[in-house]
C-alpha positions as CSV (number, residue, x, y, z in Angstrom):
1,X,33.7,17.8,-19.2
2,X,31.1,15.7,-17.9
3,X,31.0,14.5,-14.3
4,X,29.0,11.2,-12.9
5,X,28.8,9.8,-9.8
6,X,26.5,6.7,-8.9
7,X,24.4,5.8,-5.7
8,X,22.3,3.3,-3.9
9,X,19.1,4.9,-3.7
10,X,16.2,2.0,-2.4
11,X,18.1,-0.7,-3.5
12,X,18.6,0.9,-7.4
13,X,21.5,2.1,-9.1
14,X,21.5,5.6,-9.9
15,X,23.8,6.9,-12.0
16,X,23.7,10.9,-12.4
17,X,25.5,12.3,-14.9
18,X,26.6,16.5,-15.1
19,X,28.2,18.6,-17.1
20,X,28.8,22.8,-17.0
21,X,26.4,22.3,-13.8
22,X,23.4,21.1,-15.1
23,X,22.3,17.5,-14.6
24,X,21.8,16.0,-18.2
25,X,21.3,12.5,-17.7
26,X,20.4,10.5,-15.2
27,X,20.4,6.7,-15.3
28,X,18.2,3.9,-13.2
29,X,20.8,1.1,-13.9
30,X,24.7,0.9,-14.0
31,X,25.8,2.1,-17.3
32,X,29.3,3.5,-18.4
33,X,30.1,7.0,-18.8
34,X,32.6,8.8,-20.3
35,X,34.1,11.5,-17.7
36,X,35.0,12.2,-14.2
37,X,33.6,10.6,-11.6
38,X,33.5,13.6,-8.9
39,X,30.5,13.7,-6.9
40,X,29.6,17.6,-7.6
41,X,27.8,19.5,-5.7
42,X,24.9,20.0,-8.1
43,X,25.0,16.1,-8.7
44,X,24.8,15.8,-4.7
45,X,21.4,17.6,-4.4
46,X,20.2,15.8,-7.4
47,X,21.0,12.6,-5.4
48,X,19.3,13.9,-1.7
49,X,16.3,14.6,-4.3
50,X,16.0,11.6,-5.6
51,X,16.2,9.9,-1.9
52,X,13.2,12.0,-1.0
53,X,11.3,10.9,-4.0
54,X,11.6,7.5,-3.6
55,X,11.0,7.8,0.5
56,X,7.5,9.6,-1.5
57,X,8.3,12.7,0.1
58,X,9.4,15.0,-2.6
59,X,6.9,15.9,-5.6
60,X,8.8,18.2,-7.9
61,X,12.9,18.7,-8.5
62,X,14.8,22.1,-8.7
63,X,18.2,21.5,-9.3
64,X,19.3,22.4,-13.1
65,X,18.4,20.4,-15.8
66,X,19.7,20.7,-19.6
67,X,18.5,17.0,-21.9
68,X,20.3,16.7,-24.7
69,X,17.6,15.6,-27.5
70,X,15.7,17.1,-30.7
71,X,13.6,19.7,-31.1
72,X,10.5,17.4,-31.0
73,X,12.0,15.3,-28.3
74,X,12.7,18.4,-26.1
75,X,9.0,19.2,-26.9
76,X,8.3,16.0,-25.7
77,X,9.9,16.2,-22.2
78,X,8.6,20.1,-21.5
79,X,4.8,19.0,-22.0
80,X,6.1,15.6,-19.4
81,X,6.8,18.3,-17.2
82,X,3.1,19.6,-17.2
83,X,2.0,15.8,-15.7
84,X,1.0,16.3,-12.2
85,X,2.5,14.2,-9.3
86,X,0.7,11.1,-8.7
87,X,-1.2,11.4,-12.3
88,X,-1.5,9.5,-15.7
89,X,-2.0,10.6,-18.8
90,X,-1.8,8.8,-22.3
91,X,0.8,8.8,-25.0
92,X,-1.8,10.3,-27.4
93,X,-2.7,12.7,-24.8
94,X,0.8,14.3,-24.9
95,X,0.4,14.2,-28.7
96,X,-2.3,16.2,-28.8
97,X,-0.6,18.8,-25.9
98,X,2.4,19.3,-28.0
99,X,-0.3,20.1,-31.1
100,X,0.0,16.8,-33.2
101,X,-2.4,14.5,-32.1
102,X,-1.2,11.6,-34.7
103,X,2.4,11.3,-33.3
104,X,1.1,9.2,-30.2
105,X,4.1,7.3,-31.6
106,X,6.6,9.6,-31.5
107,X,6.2,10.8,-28.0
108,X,6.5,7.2,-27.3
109,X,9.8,7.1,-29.3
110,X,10.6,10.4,-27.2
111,X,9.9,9.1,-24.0
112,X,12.3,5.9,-24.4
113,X,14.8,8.4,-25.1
114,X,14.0,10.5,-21.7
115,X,17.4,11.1,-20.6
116,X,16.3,12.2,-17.4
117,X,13.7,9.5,-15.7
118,X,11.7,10.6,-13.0
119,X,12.7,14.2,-13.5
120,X,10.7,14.7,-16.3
121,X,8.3,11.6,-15.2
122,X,7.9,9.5,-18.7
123,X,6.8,6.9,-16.1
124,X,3.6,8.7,-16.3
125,X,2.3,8.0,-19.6
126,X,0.4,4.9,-20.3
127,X,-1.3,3.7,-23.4
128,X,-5.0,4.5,-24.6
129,X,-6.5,1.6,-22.6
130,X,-5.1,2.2,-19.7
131,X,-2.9,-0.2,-19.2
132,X,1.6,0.5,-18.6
133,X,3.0,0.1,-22.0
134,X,7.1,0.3,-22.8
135,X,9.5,2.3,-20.5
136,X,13.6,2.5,-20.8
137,X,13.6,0.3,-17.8
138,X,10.9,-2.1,-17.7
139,X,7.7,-2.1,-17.0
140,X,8.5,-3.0,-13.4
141,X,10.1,-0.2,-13.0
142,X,7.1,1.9,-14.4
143,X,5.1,0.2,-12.0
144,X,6.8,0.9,-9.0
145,X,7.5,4.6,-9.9
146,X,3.9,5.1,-10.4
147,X,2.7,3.4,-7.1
148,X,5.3,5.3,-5.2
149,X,2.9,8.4,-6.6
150,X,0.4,6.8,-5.8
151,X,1.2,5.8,-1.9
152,X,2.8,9.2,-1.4
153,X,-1.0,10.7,-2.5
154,X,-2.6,8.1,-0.6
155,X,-1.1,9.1,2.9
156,X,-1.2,12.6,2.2
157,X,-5.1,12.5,2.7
């Protein structure tokens, strides 16, 4: 059975979403869920994690993660994984990672399907010509995700 609970984090909604103690979904807007809403423990860290990422102190996540998703999507999201903090990288770029260079598409398709924003950091990926294309929840959103990166480098030097 899955269990959500949802938070204030920065002034967004954040809904996190468990289920047999991994964190399989996580949403940046209020969204309804089928399940318990029980605060779980795992779902608590995810949360305290997220609060660190968006105060741009925390640069990688390690509670348990399981995306629901294709073969290809799941492909997708591992090589998302690979992006360093406070990088870009380009939707045809993550093609040719994940060995098909012509599916710049695809990972596109995949990334709008991200079940797990921030996370695995979809945010990440722009287009070719360096400008923010498409992202689950807007391109405001993309913006701000990536310039929280890119303060949190910024004051690091």
């Amino acid at each position: 059975m899955k269990n959500y609970y949802s938070y204030k984090i920065n002034k967004n909604c954040i809904l996190i979403v468990e289920n047999s103690g991994s964190i399989v979904e996580i949403a940046l807007a209020d969204k309804k869920i089928d399940g318990n809403e029980k605060e779980t423990g795992v779902i608590k860290k995810a949360a305290m994690q997220l609060c660190e990422y968006f105060a741009g102190k925390r640069r990688s996540f390690d509670f348990p993660i399981n995306p629901k998703g294709s073969e290809f999507q799941k492909l997708v999201w591992a090589a998302l994984q690979n992006i360093p903090y406070g990088k870009l990288c380009t939707y045809k770029q993550i093609a040719e990672e994940i060995g098909n260079a012509k599916a710049s598409r695809a990972v596109g398709m995949a990334n709008n399907k991200n079940p797990l924003p921030i996370v695995v950091p979809c945010h990440r990926v722009i287009g070719s010509n360096g400008k923010l294309t498409g992202y689950a929840y807007g391109l405001d959103m993309k913006e701000y995700l990536i310039n929280i990166e890119k303060d949190a480098c910024l004051s690091q030097k």
